[in-house]
ROMIGU-709353 format. One record per residue: residue number from 1; residue in one letter; x negated, y, z of N, C-alpha, C in turn. Coordinates in pm, whole numbers. Layout:
N
+-------+------+--------+--------+--------+--------+--------+--------+--------+--------+--------+
: gukol : migu :    n_x :    n_y :    n_z :   ca_x :   ca_y :   ca_z :    c_x :    c_y :    c_z :
+-------+------+--------+--------+--------+--------+--------+--------+--------+--------+--------+
:   NUM :    a :      X :      Y :      Z :      X :      Y :      Z :      X :      Y :      Z :
...
+-------+------+--------+--------+--------+--------+--------+--------+--------+--------+--------+
END
This chain:
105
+-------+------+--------+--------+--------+--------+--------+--------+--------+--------+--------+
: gukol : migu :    n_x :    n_y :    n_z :   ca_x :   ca_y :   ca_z :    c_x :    c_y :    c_z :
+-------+------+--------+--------+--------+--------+--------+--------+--------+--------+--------+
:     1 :    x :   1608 :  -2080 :   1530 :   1713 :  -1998 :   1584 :   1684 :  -1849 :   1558 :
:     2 :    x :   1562 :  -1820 :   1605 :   1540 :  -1639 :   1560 :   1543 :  -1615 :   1405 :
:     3 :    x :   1486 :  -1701 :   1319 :   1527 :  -1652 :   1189 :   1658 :  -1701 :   1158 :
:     4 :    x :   1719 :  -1778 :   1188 :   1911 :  -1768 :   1150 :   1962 :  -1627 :   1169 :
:     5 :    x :   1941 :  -1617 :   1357 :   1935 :  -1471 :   1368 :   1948 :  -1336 :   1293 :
:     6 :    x :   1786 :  -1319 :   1257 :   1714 :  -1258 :   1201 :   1802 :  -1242 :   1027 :
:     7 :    x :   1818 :  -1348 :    985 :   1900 :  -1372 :    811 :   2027 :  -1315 :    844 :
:     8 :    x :   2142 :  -1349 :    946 :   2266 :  -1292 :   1025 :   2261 :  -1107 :    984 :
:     9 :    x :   2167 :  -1087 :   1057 :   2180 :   -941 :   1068 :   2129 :   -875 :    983 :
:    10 :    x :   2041 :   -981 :    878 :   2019 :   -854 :    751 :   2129 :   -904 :    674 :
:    11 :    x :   2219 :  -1001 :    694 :   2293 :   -998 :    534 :   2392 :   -913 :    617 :
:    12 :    x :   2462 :   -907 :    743 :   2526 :   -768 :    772 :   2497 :   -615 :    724 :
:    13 :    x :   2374 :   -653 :    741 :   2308 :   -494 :    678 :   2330 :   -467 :    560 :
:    14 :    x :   2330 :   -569 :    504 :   2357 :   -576 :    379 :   2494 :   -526 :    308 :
:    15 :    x :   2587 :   -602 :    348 :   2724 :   -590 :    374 :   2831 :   -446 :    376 :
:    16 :    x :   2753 :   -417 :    508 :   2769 :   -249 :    552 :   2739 :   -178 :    452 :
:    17 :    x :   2605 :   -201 :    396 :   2557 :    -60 :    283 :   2621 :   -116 :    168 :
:    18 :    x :   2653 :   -203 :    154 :   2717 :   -206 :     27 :   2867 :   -192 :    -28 :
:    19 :    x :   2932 :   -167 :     80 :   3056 :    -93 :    125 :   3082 :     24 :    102 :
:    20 :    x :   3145 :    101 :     62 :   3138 :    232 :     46 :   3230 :    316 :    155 :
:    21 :    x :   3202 :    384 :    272 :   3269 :    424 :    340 :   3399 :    524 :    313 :
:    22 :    x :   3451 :    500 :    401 :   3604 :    609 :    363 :   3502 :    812 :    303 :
:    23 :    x :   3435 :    834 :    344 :   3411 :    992 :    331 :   3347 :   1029 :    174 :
:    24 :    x :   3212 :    836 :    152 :   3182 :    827 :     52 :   3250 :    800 :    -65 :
:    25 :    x :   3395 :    795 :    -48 :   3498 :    763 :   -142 :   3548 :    888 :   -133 :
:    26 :    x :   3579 :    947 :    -51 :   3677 :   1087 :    -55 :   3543 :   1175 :   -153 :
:    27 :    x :   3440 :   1165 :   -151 :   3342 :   1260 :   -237 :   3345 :   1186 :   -354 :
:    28 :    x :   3387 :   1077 :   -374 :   3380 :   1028 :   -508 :   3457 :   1060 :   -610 :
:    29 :    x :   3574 :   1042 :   -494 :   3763 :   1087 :   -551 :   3730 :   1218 :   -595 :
:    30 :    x :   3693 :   1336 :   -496 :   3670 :   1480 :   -551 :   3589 :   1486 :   -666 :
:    31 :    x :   3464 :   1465 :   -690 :   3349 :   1476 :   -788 :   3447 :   1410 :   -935 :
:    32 :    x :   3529 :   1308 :   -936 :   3533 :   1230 :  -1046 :   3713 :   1393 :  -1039 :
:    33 :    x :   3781 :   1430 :  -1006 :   3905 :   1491 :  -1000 :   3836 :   1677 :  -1054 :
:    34 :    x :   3736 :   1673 :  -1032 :   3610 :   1771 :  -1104 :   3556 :   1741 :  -1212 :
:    35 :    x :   3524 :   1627 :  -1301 :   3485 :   1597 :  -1429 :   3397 :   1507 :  -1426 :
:    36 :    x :   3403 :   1494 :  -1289 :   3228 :   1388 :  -1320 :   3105 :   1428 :  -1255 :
:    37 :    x :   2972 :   1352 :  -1219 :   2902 :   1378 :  -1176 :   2783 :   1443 :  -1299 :
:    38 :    x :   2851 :   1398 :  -1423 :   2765 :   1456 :  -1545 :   2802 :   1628 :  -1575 :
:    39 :    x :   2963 :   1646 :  -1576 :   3016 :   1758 :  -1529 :   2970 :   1859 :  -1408 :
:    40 :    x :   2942 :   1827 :  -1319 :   2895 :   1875 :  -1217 :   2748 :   1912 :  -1238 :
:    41 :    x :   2682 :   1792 :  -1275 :   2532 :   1848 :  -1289 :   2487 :   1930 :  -1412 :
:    42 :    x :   2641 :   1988 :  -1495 :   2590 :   2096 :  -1558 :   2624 :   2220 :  -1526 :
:    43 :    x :   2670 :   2229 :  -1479 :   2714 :   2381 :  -1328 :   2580 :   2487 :  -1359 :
:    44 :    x :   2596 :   2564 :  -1406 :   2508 :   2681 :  -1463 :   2545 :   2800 :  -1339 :
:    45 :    x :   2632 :   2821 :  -1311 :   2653 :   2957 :  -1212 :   2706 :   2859 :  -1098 :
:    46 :    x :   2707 :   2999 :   -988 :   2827 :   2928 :   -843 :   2833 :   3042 :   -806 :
:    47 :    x :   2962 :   3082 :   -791 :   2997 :   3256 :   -737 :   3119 :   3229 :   -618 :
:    48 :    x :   3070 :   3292 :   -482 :   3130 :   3282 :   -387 :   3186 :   3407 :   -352 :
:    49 :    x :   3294 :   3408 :   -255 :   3300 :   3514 :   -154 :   3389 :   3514 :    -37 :
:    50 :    x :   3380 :   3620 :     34 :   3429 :   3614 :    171 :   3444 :   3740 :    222 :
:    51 :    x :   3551 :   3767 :    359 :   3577 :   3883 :    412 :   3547 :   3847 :    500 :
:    52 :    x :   3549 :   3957 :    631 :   3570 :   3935 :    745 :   3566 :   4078 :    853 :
:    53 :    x :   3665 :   4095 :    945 :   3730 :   4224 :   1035 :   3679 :   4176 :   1124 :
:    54 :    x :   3625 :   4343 :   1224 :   3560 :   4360 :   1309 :   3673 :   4422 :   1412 :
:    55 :    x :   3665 :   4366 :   1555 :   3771 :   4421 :   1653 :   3648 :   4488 :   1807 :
:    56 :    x :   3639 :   4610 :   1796 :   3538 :   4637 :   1965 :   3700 :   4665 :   2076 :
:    57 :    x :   3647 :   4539 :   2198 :   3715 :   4524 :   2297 :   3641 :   4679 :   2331 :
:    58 :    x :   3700 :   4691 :   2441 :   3689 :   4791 :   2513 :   3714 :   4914 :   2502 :
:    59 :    x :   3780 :   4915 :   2376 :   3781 :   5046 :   2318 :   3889 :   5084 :   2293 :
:    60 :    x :   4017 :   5017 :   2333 :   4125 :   5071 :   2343 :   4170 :   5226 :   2396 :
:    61 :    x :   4314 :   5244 :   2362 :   4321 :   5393 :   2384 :   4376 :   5408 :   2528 :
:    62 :    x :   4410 :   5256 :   2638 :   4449 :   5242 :   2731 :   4390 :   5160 :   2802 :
:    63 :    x :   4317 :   5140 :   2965 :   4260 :   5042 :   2990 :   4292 :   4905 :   3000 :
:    64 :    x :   4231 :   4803 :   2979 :   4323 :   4700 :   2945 :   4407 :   4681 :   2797 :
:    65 :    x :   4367 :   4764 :   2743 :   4468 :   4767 :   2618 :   4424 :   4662 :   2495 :
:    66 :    x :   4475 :   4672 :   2415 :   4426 :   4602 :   2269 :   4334 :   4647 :   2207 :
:    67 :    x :   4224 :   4557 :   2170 :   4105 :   4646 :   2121 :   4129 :   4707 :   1999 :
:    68 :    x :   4030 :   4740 :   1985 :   4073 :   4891 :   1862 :   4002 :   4783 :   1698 :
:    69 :    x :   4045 :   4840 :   1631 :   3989 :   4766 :   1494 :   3865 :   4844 :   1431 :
:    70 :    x :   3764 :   4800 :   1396 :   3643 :   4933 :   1383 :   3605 :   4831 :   1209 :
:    71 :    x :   3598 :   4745 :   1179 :   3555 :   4748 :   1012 :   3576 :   4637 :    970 :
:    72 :    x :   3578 :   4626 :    846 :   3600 :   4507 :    764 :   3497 :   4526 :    606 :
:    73 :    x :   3467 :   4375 :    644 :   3338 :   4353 :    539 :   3388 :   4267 :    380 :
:    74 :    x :   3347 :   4298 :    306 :   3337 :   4207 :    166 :   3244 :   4156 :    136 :
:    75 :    x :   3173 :   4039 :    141 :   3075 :   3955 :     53 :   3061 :   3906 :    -55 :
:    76 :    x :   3001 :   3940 :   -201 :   3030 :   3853 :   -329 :   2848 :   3818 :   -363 :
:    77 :    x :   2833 :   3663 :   -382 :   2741 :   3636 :   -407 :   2757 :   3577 :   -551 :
:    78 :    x :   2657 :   3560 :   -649 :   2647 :   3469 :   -780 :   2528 :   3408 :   -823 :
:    79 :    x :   2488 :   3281 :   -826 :   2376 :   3238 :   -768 :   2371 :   3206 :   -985 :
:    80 :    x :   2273 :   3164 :  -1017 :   2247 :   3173 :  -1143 :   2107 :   3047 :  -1126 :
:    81 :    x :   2176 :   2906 :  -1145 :   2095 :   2824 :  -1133 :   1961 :   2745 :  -1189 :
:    82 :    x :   1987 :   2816 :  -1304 :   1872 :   2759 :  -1415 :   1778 :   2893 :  -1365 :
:    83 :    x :   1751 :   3005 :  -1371 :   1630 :   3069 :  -1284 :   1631 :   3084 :  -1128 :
:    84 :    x :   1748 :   2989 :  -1046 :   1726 :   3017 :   -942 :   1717 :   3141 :   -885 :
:    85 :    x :   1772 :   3261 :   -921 :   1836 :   3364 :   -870 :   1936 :   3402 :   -790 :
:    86 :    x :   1948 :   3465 :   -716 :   2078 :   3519 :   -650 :   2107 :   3607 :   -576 :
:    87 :    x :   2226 :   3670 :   -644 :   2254 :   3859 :   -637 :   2381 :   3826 :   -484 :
:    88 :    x :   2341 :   3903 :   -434 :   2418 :   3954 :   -271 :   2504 :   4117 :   -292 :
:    89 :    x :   2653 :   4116 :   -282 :   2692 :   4240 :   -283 :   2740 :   4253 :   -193 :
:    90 :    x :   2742 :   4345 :    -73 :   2760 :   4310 :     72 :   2863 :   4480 :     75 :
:    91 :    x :   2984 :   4486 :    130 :   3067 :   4636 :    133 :   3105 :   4640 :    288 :
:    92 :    x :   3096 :   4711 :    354 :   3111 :   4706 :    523 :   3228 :   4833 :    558 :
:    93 :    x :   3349 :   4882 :    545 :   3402 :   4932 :    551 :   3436 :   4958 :    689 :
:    94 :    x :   3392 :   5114 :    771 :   3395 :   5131 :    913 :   3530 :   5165 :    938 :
:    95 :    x :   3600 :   5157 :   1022 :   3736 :   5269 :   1066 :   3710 :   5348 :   1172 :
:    96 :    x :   3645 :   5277 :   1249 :   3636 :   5373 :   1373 :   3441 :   5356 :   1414 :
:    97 :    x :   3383 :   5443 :   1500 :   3451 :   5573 :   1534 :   3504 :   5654 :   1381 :
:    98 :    x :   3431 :   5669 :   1295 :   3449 :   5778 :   1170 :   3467 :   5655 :   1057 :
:    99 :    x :   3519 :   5693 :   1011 :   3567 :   5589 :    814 :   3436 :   5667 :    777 :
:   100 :    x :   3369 :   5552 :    735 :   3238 :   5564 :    647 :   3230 :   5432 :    565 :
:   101 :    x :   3107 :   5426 :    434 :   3093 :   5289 :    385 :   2988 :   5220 :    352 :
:   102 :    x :   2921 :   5119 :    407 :   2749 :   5109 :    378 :   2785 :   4967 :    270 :
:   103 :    x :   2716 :   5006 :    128 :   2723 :   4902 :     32 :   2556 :   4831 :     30 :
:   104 :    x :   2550 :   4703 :     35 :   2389 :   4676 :     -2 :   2449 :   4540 :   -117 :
:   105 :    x :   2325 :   4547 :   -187 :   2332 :   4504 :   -387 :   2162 :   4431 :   -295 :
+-------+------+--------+--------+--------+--------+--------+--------+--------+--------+--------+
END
């Protein structure tokens, strides 16, 4: 009885992994709608980027008021995979208190 058992729940195990789940198909669908996983693993660069606005509560021109808008940032990265490098260009644009601009490379 314990090894019937025992045979039961590994050929389930079995079963399960050899199934391909719904998420492991949705990455399959993407990767193959991209060129391939041979395609993919020749990917030489990867260049990202992103913004993002800064709001300080309290600083309205009325109490209780709407906070004031004080900066907004730019991020551009480019990663260069065959030496494993990667360049960061970071732009921070202040409005308040004073319009100023701190760039870091």
């Amino acid at each position: 009885m314990r090894y019937a058992l025992a045979a039961l729940f590994g050929a389930l195990l079995l079963a399960s992994c050899a199934t391909p789940t719904k998420e492991q198909s949705l990455v399959s669908k993407a990767a193959d709608a991209m060129g391939g996983a041979r395609a993919l693993g020749d990917i030489k660069t990867i260049s990202t980027s992103g913004t993002s606005k800064w709001w300080e509560p309290e600083q309205s021109e009325v109490p209780g008021g709407e906070p004031r808008f004080s900066a907004e940032g730019k991020i551009d990265s480019i990663s260069d995979l065959a030496s494993r490098t990667t360049r960061y260009d970071y732009q921070k644009n202040f409005a308040y208190p004073t319009a100023r601009t701190f760039t870091y490379s």
